[in-house]
C-alpha positions in Angstrom: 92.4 76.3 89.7 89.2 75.0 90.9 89.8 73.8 94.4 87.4 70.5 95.0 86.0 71.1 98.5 83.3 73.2 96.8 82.1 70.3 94.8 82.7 67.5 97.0 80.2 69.4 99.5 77.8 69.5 96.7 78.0 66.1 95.9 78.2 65.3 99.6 74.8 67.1 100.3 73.1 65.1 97.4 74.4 61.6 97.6 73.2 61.8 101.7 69.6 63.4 100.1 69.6 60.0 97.6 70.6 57.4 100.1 67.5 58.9 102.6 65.4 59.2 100.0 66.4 55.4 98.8 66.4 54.1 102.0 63.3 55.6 103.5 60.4 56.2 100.9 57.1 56.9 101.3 54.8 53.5 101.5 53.2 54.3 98.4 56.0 55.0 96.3 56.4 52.4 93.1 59.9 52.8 91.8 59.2 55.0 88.8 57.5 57.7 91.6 60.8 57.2 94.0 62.8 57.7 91.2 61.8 60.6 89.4 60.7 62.2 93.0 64.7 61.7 93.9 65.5 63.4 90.8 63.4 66.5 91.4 65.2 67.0 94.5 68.3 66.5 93.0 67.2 69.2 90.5 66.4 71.4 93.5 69.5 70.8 95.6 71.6 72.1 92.8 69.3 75.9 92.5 70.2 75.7 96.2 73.4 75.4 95.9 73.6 77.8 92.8 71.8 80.2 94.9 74.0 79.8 97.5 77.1 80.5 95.4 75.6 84.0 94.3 75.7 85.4 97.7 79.8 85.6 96.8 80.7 84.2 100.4 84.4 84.0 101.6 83.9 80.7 102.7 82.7 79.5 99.8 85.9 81.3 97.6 87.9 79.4 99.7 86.4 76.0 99.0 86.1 76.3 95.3 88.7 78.1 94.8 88.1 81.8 94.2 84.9 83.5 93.0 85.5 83.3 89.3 85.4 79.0 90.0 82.6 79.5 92.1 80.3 81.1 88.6 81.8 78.4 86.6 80.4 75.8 89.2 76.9 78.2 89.6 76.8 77.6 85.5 77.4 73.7 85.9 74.8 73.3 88.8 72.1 75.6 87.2 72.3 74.0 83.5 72.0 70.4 85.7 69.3 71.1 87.6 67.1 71.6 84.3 68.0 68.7 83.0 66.9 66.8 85.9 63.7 68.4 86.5 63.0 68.3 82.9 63.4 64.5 83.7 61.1 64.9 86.4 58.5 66.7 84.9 58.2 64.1 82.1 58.7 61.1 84.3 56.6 61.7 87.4 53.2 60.9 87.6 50.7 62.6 86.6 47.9 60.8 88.4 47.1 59.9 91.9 47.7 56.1 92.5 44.8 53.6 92.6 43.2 54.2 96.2 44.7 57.3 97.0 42.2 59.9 98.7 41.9 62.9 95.9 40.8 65.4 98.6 43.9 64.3 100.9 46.0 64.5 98.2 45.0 67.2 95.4 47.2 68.2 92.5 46.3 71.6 92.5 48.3 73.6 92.7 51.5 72.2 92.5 50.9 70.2 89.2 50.6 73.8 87.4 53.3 75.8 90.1 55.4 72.5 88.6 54.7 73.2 85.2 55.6 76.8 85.6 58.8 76.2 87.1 59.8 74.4 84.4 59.1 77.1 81.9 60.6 80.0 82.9 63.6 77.4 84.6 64.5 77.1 80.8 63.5 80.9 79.6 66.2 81.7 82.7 69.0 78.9 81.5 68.3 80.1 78.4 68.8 84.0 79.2 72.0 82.8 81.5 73.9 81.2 79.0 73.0 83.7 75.8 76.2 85.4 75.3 74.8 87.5 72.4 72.6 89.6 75.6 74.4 92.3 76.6 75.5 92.7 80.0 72.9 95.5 80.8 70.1 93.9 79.7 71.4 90.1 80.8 71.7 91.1 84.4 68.0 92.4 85.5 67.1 89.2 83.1 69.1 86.9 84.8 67.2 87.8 88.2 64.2 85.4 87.1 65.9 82.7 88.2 64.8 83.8 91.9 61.8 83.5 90.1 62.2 79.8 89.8 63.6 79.2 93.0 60.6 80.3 94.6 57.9 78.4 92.4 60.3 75.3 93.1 59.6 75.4 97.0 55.7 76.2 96.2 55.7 73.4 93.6 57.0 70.5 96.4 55.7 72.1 99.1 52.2 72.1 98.1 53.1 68.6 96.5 50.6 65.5 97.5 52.1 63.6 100.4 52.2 60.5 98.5 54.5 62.1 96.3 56.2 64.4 99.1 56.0 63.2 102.7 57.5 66.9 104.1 58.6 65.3 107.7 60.6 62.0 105.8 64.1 62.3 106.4 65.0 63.4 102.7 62.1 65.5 103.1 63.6 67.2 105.5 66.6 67.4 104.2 64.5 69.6 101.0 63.0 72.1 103.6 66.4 72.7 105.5 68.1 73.5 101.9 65.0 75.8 101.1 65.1 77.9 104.5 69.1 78.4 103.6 68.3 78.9 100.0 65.5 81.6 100.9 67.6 83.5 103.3 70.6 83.8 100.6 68.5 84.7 97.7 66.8 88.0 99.6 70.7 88.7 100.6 71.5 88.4 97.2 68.6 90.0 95.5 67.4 92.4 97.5 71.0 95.0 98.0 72.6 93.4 100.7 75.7 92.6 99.2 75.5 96.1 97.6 75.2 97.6 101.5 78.8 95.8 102.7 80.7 97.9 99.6 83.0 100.3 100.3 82.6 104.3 99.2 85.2 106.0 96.7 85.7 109.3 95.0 86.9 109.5 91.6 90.2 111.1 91.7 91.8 110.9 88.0 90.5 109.2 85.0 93.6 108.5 83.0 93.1 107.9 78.9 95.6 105.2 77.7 96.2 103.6 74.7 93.1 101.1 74.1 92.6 101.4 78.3 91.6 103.5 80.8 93.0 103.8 84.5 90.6 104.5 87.0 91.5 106.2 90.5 89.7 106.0 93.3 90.4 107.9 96.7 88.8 106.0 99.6 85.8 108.1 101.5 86.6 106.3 104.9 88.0 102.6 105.0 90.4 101.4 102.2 90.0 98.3 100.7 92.2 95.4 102.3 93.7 93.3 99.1 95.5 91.2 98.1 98.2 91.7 95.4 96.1 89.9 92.0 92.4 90.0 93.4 89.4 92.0 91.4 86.5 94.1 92.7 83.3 95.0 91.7 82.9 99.1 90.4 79.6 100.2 90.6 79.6 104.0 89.9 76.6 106.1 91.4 74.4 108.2 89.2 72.3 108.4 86.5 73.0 105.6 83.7 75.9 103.6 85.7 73.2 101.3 87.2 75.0 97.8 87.7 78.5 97.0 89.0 81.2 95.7 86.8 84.6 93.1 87.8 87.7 94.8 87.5 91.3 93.4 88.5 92.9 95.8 91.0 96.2 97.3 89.6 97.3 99.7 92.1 99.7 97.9 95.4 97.9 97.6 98.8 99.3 100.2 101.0 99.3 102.9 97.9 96.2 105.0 99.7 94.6 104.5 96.0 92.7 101.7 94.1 93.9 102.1 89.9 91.8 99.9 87.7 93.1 99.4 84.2 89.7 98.6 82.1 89.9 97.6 78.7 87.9 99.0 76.0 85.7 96.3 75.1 82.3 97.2 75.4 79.5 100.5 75.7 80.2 100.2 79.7 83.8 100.6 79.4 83.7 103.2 76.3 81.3 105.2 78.5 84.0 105.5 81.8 86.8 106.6 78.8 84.7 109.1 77.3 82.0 110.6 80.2 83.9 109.7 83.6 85.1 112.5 85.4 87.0 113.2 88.6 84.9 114.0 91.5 82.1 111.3 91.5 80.9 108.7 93.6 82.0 104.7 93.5 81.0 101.7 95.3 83.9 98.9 95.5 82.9 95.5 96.8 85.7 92.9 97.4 88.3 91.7 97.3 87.8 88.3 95.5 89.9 86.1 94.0 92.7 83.8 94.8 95.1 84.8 92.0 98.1 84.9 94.3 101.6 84.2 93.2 102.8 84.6 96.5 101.4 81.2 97.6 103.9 79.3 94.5 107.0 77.7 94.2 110.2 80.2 94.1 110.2 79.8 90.4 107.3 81.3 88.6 106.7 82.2 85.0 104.0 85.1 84.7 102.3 85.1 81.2 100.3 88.3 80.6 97.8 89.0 77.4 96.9 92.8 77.0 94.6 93.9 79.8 96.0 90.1 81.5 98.7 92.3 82.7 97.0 93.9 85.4 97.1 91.3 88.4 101.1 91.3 87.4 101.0 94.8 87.8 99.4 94.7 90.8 102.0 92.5 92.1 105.1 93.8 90.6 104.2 97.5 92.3 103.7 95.8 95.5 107.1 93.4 95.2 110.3 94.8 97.6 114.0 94.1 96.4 115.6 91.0 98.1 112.7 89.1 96.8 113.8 85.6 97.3 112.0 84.3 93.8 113.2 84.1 90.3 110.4 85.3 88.0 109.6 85.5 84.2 107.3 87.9 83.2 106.1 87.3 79.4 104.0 90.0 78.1 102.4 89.5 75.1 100.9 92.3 73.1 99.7 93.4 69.9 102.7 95.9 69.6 104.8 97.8 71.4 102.3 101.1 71.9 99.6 98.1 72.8 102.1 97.3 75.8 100.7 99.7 78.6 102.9 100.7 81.6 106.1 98.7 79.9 108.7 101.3 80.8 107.1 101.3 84.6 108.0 97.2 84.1 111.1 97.7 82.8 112.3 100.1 85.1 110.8 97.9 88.1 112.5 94.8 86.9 115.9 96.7 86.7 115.4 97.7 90.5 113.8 94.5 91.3 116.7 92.2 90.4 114.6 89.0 90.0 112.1 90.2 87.2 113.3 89.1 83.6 110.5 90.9 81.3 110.1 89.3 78.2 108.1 91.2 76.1 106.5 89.7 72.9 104.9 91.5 70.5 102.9 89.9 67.6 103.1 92.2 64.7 106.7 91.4 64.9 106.0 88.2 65.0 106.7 87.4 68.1 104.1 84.8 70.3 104.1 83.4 73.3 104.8 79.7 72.4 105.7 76.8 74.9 108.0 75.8 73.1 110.4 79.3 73.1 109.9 79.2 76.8 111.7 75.7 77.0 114.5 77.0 74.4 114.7 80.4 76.6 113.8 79.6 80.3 117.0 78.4 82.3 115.4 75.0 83.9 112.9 72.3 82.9 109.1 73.6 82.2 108.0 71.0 84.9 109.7 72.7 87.1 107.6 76.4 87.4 105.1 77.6 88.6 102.7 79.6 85.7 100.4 82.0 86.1 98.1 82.9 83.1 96.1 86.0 82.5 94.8 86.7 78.9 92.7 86.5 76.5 90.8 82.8 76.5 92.2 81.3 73.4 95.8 82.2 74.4 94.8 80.7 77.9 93.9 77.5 77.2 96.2 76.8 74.2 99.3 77.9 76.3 97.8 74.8 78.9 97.3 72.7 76.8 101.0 72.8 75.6 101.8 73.1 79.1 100.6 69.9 80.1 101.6 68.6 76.8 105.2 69.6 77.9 104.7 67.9 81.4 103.5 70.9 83.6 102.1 69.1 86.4 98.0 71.0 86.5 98.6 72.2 90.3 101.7 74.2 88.7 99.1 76.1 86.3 97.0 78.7 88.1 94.4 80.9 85.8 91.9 83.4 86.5 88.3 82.2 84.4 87.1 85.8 84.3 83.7 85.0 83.2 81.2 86.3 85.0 77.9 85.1 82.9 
C-alpha cells in the first residue's frame, strides 16, 4: 500500500516553491509571466523528483512504501510534469516586455533549449508509457529522459532574468533541486547502482511446469532479505544485457537465493532454454515491503500462479509455534499449474497454522469473496490480506474486499510494474 510520506514530501517541496515564487516575484513579472513561470517549475520539480525516485533509495522505499509504489509515483510525476510544461510552453511569453534590454536579456538559447525539451519530453512519455515496446528495447529508450532533464536546467538556466531571477528565493529553490537532481541521475545512469550488486554463481537451473527455478550460490556476501522482497537478476555475458525483478523464493538463512520466473516473455524463455549452471549473476536488493510479518495475527494469503512466490518465501522461512492463524488460497489454472503444492501441503501439515486452500479454475473453482466469507471462521473485516497475482484478479478481489467492508490498511499488494 502506498505509504503517503513520499507524496506529502512532494507536495511539500512544491507548495513551498509556489508560495516563494507567489510571494516574491520578479518586478517585471505581469501575472500571466508569474503564472506560467510557476508552472514550469512546477513541471521541473516533479522530473526532480522522478529522477530522484530512480536512484531506488531505501529511504525513499520507506516513505512511499516500497519500490514498486515508488515507479507508480515516478509514472504519476513524469506524465504531470508534461502536462505542465506543455502549459508553459504555450502560455509563457514569447517576447521580451516593453522596455526590457534585448542584449541583457536575450532569448537565445533557452527559447529553442525550451522548445527542445518539450519535444523529446513527450517522445520520452511517450516511449515510458508504450506497453507494446518490449522490455529490451524500452529500457535504453527510456534513458532519454536524462535527456530532458538536462535540456530542462539549460533551458531556465540560460533563461532571461526577467523571466528567471536565479538568486530569488524560488529561484533558488530550482538550482538546489537541479544540483540534487544532477547528482542522482549520473548515480542512476551511469552504473552506480549496478556497482553496489552483489555477485552469484549459477548453481541449478530447474525446468518446472510453465516456470523456471533459478539458484544462485553467493561468490562472497549473501543477500540480507526479507521473507516477500524481490531483486533485480542481471546475468553477465553476451545477450543478457539488462537486469530483470524477480520475487525471492528461497528463506533467508538457506545459503541459496531460488527465483521462480514465469514464462512470460523472450527474457524468461531464454533463462528456461540457454541458462546453465556455472555462470555469472549480479543481484541487487532487497526491495519491497511485502511483509506479512508486520500484520494482524489473522491473515488471509491469496496467491495467483507465479503470485505464489513471496508466500513461498515466507512459508519456507515460518518455524512451528507460529503464534498466527493463516489462510493460504492458491489459485491456479489446474492442479499440474500449482507449482511446489505438495512442498505447501506438507509444510502446512508441520506448520499447524497454515490452512491451504487450493482452487483451481478448470474445475471451476475461483477465488471469490464471497466463498471466503461462507468458508473463513471470522468476519472478512477482521483479516489481514495479502494479494499477489495476476492484475485483474488483484483488483477485482479489492474491490469486493472493500465492498465486503475490508478496512484499505488491511489490504496489502505488491504493483509489480516496473514500466
Amino acid at each position: 500500500m502506498l505509504k503517503l510520506t513520499g507524496p506529502a514530501a512532494i507536495a511539500g517541496v512544491i507548495l513551498a516553491f509556489v508560495v516563494l515564487h507567489l510571494g516574491f516575484p520578479p518586478e517585471a513579472h505581469d501575472p500571466r509571466t508569474t503564472g506560467t513561470t510557476m508552472l514550469g517549475g512546477i513541471a521541473f520539480l516533479l522530473m526532480t523528483s522522478s529522477v530522484l525516485l530512480s536512484t531506488r533509495a531505501e529511504l525513499f522505499e520507506e516513505w512511499f512504501g516500497g519500490l514498486d509504489r515508488m515507479y507508480q509515483v515516478h509514472r504519476v510525476a513524469g506524465t504531470f510534469a508534461a502536462l505542465f510544461a506543455l502549459v508553459h510552453f504555450f502560455g509563457v511569453p514569447k517576447e521580451l516586455p516593453p522596455g526590457a534590454d534585448p542584449a541583457a536579456n536575450p532569448l537565445f538559447p533557452s527559447m529553442p533549449l525550451g522548445m527542445l525539451t518539450l519535444i523529446t519530453l513527450v517522445i520520452g512519455l511517450f516511449i515510458a508509457l508504450n506497453r507494446k515496446i518490449r522490455y529490451s528495447r524500452w529500457r535504453p529508450t527510456h534513458r532519454i529522459m536524462g535527456l530532458v532533464y538536462v535540456l530542462a536546467i539549460g533551458h531556465f538556466m540560460t533563461a532571461p532574468a526577467i523571466f528567471f531571477e536565479r538568486f530569488s528565493a524560488s529561484g533558488i529553490v530550482l538550482m538546489l533541486a537541479a544540483a540534487i537532481g544532477v547528482t542522482a541521475l549520473v548515480y542512476s545512469l551511469f552504473g552506480m547502482n549496478r556497482r553496489t550488486a552483489l555477485p552469484f554463481t549459477i548453481e541449478a537451473v530447474n525446468a518446472l511446469e510453465r516456470a523456471t527455478e533459478v539458484v544462485l550460490k553467493p561468490v562472497g556476501e549473501m543477500l540480507d532479505f526479507r521473507p516477500g522482497q524481490f531483486a533485480f537478476v542481471e546475468i553477465e555475458g553476451k545477450g543478457w544485457n539488462e537486469p530483470h525483478p524477480f520475487t525471492i523464493s528461497s528463506a533467508p538463512g538457506e545459503g541459496r537465493l531460488r527465483f521462480t520466473m514465469k514464462v512470460l516473455g523472450d527474457w524468461t524463455r531464454q533463462v528456461r532454454e540457454e541458462l546453465k549452471p556455472g555462470g555469472n549473476v549480479l543481484v541487487r536488493g532487497p526491495y519491497g515491503r511485502f511483509d506479512t510479518a508486520e500484520a494482524g495475527p489473522k491473515q488471509v494469503w491469496l496467491a495467483g500462479g507465479i503470485g505464489l512466490t513471496p508466500f513461498l518465501s515466507t512459508i519456507r522461512a515460518m518455524e512451528p509455534g507460529d503464534p498466527r492463524q493463516i489462510h493460504l488460497v492458491y489459485a491456479a489454472r489446474e492442479e499440474r499449474d500449482a507449482i511446489f503444492l505438495d512442498e505447501l501441503r506438507d509444510r502446512a501439515a508441520a506448520l499447524g497454522n497454515v490452512t491451504l486452500v487450493p482452487l483451481f479454475s478448470d474445475e471451476g473453482n475461483f477465488a471469490r469473496v464471497d466463498k471466503m466469507a461462507e468458508n473463513l471462521p471470522d468476519p472478512l473485516p477482521s483479516y489481514d490480506y495479502f494479494l499477489c497475482g495476476p492484475k485483474p484478479m488483484v483488483e477485482g478481489l479489492v474491490k469486493d474486499l472493500r465492498a465486503a467492508g475490508v478496512p484499505r490498511s488491511r489490504l496489502h499488494t505488491e504493483a509489480f510494474e516496473f514500466r
